[in-house]
MIDOSE-1310 file (N, C-alpha, C; in nm, 2 decimals, decimal comma, always signed):
residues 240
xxxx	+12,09/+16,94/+7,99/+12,22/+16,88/+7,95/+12,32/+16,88/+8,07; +12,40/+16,77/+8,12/+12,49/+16,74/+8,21/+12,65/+16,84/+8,18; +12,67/+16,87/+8,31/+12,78/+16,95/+8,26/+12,89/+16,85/+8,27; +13,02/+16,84/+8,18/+13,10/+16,78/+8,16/+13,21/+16,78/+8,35
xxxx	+13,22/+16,66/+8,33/+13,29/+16,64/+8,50/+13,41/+16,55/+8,47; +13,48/+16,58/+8,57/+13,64/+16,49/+8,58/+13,60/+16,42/+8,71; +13,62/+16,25/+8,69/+13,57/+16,13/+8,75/+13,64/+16,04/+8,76; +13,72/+16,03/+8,89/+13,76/+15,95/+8,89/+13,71/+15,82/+8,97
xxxx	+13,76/+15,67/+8,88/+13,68/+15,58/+8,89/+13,75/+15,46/+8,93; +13,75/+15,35/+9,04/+13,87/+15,30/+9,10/+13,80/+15,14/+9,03; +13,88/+15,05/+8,96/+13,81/+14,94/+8,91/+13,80/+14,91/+8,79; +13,90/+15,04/+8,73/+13,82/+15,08/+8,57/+13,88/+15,03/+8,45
xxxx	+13,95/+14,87/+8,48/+14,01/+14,79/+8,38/+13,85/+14,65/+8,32; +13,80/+14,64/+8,43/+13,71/+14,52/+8,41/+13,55/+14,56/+8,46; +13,45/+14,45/+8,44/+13,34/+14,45/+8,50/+13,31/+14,59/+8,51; +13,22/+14,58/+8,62/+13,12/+14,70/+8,70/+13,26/+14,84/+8,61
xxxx	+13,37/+14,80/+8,65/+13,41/+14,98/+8,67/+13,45/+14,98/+8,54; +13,45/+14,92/+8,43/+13,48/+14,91/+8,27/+13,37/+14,99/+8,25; +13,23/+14,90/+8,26/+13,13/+14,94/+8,19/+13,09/+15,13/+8,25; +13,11/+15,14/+8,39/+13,11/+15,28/+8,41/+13,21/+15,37/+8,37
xxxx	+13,30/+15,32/+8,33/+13,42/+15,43/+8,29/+13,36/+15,41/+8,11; +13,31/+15,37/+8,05/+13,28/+15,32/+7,87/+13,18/+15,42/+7,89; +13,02/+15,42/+8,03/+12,90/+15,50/+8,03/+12,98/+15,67/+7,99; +13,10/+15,69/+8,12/+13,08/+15,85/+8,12/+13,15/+15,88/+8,04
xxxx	+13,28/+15,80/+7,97/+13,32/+15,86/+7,86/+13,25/+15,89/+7,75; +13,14/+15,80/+7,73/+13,02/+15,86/+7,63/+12,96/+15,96/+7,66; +12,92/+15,99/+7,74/+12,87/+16,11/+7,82/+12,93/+16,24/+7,80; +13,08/+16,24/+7,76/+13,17/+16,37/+7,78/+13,24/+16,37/+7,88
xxxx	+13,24/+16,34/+7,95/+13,34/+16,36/+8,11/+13,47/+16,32/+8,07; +13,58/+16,38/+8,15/+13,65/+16,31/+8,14/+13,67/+16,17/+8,30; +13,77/+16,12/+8,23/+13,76/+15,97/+8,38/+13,88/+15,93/+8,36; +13,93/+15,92/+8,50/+14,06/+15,88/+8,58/+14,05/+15,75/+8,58
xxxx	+14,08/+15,68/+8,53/+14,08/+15,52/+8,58/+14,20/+15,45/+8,67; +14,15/+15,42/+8,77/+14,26/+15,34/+8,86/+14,20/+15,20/+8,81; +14,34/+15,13/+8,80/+14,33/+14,98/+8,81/+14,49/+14,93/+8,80; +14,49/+14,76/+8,86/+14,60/+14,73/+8,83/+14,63/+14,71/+8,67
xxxx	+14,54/+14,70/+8,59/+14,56/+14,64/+8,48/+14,53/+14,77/+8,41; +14,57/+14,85/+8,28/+14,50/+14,96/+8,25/+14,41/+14,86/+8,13; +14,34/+14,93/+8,15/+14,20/+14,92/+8,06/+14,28/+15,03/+7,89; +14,23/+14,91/+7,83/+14,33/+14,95/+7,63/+14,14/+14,98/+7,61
xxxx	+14,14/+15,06/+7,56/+13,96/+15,12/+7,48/+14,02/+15,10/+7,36; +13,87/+15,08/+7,27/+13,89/+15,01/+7,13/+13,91/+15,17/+7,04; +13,86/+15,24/+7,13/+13,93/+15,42/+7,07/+13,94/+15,51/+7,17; +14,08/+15,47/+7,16/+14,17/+15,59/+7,29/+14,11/+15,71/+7,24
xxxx	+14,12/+15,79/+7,38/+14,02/+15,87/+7,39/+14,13/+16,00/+7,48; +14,15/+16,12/+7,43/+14,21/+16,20/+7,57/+14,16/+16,24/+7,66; +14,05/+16,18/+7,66/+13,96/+16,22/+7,85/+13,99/+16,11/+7,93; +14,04/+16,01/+7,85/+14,04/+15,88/+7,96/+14,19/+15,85/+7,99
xxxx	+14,20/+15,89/+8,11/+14,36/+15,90/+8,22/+14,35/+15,81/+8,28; +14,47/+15,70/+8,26/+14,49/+15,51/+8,31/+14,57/+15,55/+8,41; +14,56/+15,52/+8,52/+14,62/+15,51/+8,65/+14,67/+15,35/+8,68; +14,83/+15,32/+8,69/+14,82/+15,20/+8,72/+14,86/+15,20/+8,90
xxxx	+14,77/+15,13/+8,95/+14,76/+15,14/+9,11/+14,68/+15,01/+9,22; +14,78/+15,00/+9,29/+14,72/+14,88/+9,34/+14,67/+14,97/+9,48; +14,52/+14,91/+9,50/+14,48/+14,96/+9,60/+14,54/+14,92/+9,76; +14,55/+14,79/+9,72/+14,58/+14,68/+9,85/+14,70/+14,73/+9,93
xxxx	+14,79/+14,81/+9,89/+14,95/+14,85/+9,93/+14,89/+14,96/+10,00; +14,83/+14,93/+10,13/+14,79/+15,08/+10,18/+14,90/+15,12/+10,25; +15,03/+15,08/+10,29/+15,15/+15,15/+10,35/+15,20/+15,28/+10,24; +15,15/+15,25/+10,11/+15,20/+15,38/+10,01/+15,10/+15,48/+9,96
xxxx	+14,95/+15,37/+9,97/+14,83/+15,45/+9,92/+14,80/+15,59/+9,94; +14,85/+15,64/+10,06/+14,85/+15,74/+10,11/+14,92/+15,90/+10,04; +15,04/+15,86/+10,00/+15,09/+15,95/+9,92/+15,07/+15,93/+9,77; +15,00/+15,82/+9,69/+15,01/+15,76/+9,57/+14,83/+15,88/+9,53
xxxx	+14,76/+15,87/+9,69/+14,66/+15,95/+9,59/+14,66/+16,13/+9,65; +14,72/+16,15/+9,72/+14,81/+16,26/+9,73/+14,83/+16,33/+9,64; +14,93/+16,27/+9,61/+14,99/+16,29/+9,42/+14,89/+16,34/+9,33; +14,78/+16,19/+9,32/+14,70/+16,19/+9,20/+14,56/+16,36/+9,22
xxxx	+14,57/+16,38/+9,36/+14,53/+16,48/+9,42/+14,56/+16,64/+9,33; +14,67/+16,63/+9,32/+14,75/+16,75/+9,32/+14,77/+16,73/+9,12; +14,77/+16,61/+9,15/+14,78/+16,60/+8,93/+14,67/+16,69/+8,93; +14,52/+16,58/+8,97/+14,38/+16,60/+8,88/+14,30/+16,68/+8,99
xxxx	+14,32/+16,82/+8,98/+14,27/+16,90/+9,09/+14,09/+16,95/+9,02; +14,07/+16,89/+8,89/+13,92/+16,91/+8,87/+13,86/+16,78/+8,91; +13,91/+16,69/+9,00/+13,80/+16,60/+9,00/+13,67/+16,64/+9,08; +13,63/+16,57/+9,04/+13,47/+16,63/+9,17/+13,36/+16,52/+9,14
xxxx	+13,41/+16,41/+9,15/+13,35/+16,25/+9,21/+13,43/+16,15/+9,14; +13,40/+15,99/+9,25/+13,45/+15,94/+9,30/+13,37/+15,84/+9,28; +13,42/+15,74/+9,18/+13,34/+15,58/+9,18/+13,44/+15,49/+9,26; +13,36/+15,43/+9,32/+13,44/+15,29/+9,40/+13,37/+15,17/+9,34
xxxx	+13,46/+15,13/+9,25/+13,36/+15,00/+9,17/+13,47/+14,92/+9,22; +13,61/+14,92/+9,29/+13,70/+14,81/+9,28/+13,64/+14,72/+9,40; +13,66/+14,51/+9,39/+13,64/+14,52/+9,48/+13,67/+14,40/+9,46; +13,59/+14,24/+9,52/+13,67/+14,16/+9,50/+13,58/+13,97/+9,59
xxxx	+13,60/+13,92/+9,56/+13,49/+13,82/+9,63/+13,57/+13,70/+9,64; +13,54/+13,64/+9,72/+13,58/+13,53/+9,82/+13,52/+13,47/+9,88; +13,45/+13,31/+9,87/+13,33/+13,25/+10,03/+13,37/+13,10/+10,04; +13,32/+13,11/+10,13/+13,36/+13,01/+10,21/+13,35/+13,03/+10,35
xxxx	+13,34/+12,90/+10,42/+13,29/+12,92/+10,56/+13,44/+12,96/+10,64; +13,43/+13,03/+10,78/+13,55/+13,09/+10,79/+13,63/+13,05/+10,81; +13,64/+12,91/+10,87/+13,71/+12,81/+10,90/+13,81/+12,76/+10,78; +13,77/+12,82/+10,66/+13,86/+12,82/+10,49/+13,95/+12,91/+10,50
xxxx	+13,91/+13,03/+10,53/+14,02/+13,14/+10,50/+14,14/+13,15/+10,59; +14,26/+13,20/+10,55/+14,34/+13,22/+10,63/+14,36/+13,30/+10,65; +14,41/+13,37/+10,76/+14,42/+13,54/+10,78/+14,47/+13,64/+10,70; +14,52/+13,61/+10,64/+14,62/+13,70/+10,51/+14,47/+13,67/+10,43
xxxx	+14,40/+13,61/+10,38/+14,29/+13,62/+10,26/+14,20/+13,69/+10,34; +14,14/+13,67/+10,48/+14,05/+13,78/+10,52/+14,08/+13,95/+10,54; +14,24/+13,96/+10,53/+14,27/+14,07/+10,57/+14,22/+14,13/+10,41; +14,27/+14,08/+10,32/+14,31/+14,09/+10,19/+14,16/+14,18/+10,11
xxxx	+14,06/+14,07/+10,19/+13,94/+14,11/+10,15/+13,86/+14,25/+10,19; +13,95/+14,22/+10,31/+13,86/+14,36/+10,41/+13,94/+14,48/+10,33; +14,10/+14,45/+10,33/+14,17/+14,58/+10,25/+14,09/+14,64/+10,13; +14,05/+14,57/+10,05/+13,99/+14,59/+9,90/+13,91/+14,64/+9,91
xxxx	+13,77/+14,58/+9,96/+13,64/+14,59/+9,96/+13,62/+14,72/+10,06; +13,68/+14,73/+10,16/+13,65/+14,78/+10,21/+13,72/+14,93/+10,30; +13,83/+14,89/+10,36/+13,96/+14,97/+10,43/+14,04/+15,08/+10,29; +14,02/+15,03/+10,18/+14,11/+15,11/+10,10/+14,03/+15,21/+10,03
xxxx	+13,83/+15,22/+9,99/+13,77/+15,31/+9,97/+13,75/+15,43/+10,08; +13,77/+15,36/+10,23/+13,82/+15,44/+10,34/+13,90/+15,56/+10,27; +14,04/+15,48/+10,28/+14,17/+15,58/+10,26/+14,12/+15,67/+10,15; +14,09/+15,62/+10,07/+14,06/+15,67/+9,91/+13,98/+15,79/+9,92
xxxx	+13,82/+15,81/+10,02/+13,78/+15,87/+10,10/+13,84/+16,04/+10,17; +13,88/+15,96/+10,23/+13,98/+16,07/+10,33/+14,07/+16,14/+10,32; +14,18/+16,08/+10,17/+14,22/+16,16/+10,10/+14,21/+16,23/+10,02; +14,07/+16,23/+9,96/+13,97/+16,36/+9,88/+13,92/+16,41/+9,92
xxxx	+13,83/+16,38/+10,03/+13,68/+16,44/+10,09/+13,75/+16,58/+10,08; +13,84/+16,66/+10,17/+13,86/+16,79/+10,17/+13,87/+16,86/+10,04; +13,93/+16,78/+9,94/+13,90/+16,84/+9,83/+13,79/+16,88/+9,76; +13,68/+16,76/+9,76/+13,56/+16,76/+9,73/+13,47/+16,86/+9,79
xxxx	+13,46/+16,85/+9,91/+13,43/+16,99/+10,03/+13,45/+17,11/+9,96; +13,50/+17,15/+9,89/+13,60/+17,29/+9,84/+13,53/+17,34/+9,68; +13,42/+17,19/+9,65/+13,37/+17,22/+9,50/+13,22/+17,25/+9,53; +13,20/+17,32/+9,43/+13,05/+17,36/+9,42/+12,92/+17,22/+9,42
xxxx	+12,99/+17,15/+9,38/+12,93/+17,03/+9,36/+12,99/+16,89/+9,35; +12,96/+16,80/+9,39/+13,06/+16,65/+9,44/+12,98/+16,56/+9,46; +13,06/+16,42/+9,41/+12,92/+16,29/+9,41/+13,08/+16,17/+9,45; +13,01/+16,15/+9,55/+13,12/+16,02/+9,61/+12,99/+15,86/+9,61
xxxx	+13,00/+15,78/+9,47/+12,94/+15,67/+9,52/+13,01/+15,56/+9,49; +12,96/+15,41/+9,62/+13,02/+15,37/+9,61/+12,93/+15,22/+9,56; +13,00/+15,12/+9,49/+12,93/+15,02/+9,50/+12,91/+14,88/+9,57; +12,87/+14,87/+9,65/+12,82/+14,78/+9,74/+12,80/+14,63/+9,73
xxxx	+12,70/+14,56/+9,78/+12,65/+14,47/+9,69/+12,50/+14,40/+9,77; +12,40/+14,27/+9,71/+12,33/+14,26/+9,78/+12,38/+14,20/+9,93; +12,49/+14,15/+9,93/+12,55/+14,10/+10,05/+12,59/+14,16/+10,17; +12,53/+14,33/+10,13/+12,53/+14,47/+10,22/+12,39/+14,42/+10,31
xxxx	+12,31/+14,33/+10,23/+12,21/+14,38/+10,29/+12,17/+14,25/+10,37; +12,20/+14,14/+10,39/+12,09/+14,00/+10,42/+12,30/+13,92/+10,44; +12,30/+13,86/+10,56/+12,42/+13,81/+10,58/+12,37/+13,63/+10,52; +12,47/+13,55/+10,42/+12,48/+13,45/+10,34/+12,58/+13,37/+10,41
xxxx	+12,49/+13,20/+10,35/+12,60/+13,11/+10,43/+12,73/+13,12/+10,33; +12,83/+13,10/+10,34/+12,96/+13,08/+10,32/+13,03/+13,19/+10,25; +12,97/+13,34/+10,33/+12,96/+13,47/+10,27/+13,00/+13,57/+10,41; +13,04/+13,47/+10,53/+13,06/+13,54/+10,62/+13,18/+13,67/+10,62
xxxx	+13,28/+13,63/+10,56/+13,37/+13,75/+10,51/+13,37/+13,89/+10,44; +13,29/+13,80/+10,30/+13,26/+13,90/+10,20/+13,13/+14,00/+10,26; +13,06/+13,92/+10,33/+12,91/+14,01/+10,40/+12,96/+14,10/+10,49; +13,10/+14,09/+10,58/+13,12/+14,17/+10,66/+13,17/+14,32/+10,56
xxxx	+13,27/+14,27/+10,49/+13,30/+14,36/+10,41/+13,23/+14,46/+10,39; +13,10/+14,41/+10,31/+13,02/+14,48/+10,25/+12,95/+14,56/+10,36; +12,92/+14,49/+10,47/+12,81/+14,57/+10,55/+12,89/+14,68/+10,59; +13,04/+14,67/+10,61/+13,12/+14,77/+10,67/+13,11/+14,90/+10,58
xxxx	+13,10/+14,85/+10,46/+13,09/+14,94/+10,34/+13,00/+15,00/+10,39; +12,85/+14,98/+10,36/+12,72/+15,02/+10,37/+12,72/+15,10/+10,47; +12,76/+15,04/+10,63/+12,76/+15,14/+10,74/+12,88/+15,25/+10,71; +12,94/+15,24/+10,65/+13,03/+15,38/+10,60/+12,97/+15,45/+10,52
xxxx	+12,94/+15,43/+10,48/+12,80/+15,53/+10,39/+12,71/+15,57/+10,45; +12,65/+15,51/+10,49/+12,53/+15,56/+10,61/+12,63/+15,71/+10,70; +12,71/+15,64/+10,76/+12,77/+15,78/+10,83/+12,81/+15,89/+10,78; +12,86/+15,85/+10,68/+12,94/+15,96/+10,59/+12,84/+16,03/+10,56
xxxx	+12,74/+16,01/+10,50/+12,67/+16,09/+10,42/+12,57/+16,18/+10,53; +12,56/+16,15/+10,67/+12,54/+16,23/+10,79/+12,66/+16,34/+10,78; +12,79/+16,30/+10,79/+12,87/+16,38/+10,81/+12,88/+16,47/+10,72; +12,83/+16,46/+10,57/+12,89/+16,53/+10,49/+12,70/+16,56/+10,46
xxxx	+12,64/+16,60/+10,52/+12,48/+16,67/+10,50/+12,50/+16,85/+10,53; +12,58/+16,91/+10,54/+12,59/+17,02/+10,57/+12,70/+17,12/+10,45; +12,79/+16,98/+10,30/+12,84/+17,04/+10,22/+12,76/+16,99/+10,12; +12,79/+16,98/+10,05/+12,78/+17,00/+9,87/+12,82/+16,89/+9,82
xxxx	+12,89/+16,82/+9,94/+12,93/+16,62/+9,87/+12,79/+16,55/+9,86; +12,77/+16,44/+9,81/+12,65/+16,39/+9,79/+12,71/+16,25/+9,85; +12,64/+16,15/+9,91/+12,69/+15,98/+9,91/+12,59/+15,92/+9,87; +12,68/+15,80/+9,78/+12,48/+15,73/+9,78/+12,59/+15,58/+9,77
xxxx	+12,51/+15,50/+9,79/+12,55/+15,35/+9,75/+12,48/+15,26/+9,65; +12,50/+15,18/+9,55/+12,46/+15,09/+9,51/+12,50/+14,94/+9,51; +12,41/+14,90/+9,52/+12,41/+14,73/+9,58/+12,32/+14,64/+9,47; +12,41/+14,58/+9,39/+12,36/+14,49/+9,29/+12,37/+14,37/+9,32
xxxx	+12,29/+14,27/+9,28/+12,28/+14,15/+9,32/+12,37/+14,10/+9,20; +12,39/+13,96/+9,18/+12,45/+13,91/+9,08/+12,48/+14,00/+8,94; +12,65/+14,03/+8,97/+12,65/+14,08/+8,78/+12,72/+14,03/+8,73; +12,69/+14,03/+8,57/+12,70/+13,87/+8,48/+12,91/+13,97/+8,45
xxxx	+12,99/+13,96/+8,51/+13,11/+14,00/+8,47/+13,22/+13,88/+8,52; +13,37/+13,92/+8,53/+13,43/+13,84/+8,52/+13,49/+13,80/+8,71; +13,38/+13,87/+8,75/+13,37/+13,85/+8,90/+13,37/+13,71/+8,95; +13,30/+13,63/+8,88/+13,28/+13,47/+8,93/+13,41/+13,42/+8,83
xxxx	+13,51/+13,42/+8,77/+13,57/+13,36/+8,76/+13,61/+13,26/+8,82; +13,70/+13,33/+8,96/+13,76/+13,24/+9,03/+13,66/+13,18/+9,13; +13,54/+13,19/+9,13/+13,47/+13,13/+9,19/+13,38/+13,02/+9,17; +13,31/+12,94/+9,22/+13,29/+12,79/+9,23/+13,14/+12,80/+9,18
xxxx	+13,06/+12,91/+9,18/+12,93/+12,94/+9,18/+12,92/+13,04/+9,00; +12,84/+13,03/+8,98/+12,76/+13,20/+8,89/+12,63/+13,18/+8,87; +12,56/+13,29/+8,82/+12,46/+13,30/+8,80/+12,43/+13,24/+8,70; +12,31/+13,20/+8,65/+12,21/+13,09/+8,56/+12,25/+13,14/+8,46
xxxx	+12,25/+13,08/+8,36/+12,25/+13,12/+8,24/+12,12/+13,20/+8,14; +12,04/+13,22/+8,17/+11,94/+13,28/+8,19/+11,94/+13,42/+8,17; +11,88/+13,53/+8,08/+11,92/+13,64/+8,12/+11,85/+13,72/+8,23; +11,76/+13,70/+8,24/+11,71/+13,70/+8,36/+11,73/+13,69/+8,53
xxxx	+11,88/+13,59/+8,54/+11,92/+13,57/+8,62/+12,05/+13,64/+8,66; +12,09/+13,76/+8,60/+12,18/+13,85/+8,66/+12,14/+13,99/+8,59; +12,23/+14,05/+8,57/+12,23/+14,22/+8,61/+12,33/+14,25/+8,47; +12,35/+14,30/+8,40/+12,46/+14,37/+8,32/+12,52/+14,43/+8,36
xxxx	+12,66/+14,47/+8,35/+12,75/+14,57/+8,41/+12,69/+14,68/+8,35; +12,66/+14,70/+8,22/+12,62/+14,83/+8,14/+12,49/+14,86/+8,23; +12,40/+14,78/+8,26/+12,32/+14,83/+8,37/+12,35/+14,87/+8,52; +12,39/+14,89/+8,58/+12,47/+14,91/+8,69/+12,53/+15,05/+8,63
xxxx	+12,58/+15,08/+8,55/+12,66/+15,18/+8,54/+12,55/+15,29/+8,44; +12,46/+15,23/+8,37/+12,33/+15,34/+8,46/+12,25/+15,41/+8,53; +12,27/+15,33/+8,62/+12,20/+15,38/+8,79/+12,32/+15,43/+8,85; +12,48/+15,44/+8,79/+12,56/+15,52/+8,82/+12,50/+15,68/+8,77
xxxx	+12,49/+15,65/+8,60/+12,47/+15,76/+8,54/+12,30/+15,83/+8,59; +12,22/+15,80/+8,67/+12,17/+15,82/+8,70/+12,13/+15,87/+8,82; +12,23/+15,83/+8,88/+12,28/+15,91/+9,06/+12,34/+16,03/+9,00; +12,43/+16,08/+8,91/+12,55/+16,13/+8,89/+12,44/+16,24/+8,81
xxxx	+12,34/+16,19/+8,75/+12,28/+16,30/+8,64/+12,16/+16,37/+8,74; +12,15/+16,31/+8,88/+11,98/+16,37/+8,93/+12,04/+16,53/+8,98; +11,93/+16,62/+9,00/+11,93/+16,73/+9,03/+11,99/+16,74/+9,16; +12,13/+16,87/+9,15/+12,23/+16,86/+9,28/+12,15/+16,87/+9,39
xxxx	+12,08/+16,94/+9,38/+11,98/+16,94/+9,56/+11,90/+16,82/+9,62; +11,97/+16,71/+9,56/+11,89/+16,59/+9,57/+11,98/+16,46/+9,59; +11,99/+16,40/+9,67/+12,08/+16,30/+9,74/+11,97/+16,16/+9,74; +12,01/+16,10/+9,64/+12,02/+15,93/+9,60/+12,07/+15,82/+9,75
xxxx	+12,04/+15,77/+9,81/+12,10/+15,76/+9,93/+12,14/+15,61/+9,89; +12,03/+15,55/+9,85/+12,10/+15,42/+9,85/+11,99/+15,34/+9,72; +12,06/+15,25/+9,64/+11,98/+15,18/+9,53/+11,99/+15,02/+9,56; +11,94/+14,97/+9,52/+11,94/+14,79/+9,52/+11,91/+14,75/+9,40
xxxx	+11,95/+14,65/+9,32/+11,94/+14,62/+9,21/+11,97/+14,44/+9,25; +11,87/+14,42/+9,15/+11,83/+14,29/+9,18/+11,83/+14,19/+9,03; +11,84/+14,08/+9,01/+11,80/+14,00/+8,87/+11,67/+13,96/+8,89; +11,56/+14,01/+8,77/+11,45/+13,96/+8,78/+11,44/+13,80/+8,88
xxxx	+11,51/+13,69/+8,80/+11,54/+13,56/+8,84/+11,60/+13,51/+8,93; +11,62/+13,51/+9,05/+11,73/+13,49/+9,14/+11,77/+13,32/+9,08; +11,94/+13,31/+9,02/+11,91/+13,11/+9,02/+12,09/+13,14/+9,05; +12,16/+13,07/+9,08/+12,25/+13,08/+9,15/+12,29/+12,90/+9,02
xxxx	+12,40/+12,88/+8,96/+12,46/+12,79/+8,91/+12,57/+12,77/+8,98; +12,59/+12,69/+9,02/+12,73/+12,59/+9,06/+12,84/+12,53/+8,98; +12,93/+12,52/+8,97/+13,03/+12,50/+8,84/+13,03/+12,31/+8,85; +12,97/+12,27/+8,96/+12,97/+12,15/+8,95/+12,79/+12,07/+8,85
xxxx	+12,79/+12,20/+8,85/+12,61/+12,15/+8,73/+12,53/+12,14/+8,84; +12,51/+12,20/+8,96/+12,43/+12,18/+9,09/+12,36/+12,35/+9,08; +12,21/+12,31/+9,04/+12,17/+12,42/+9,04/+12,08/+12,43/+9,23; +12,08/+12,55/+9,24/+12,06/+12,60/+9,39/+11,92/+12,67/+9,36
């Protein structure tokens, strides 16, 4: 049986970090949800603590999780589901949208990072994972931004989890290919209609619950998750 844990989870109004914040509330845990939006559950629950917080304001970030530090002093892991997608070839973006992207995806689970790790250090036990994507892994045409992002991700993880091999924190990453959430909205592309051709958020957030549940002496380093189908749809009816 899993012992009950306080988790906080950054993302946790939509997609990927909905469905992981829905998994461990079933589970018993309680969970911190950061998001701009708070996530309304269809049965409020007293283990689930709505944080409204924009990641992106990192001139304040700094003392905002400070704070949240000193509130929720049982936490002892750390989802980074927030995150954010954008493509186009680079010659599209303008500097403020590249910065924007790098902040989210990537610069603000940094801060997010460094302002717990000591804390985390200090527990008998600690799981910092973050989610990634397949874009971590194979660089894509009109993905030059978002792939940096990501890879920046990935090589922070890689290091970290060197650095942190001598406490009791655990890192792992997961990198899902297409998930069928409200991630492609604003975007020109989604996956096939098919089920086959993406990922479920509720799946993704059992290979959370599954990093989170393996035996502490054992470090998950990194997952990939894939859709049986790879088909890529275009909103112009242009299948790829």
């Amino acid at each position: 049986m899993s012992i009950n844990r306080t988790i906080l989870v950054t993302g946790a109004s939509s997609g990927i970090g909905r469905a992981v914040t829905l998994n461990l509330l079933a589970q018993g845990h309680t969970v911190i949800g950061i998001s701009r939006r708070t996530l309304i559950l269809a049965e409020p629950s007293e283990r689930f603590i709505p944080i409204s917080l924009d990641l992106s304001a990192l001139t304040v970030l700094p003392d905002q999780l400070r704070d949240i530090q000193k509130r929720y002093p049982d936490i002892d892991a750390i989802l980074f589901c927030a995150g954010a997608g954008q493509f186009g070839s680079i010659e599209e973006f303008s500097y403020a949208q590249i910065e924007a992207i790098m902040t989210l995806n990537f610069t603000s689970p940094v801060f997010l990072t460094k302002a717990l790790l000591p804390h985390l250090k200090r527990k008998a036990h600690s799981d910092l994972i973050y989610i990634g994507s397949e874009a971590a892994l194979k660089g894509s045409r009109k993905g030059s931004v978002y792939c940096a992002s990501k890879f920046a991700l990935r090589g922070f993880t890689q290091a970290l989890r060197e650095e942190c091999g001598t406490s009791n924190v655990r890192v792992s990453l997961i990198n899902p290919g297409m998930v069928n959430t409200p991630f492609f909205d604003t975007l020109n592309f989604e996956p096939g209609e098919h089920e086959t051709n993406s990922i479920s958020a509720e799946a993704v957030a059992e290979a959370v619950s599954y990093v989170l549940n393996s035996p502490s002496n054992m470090v998950i380093d990194e997952i990939n998750l894939s859709p049986l189908n790879k088909v890529v749809k275009f909103k112009s009816n242009r299948i790829k």
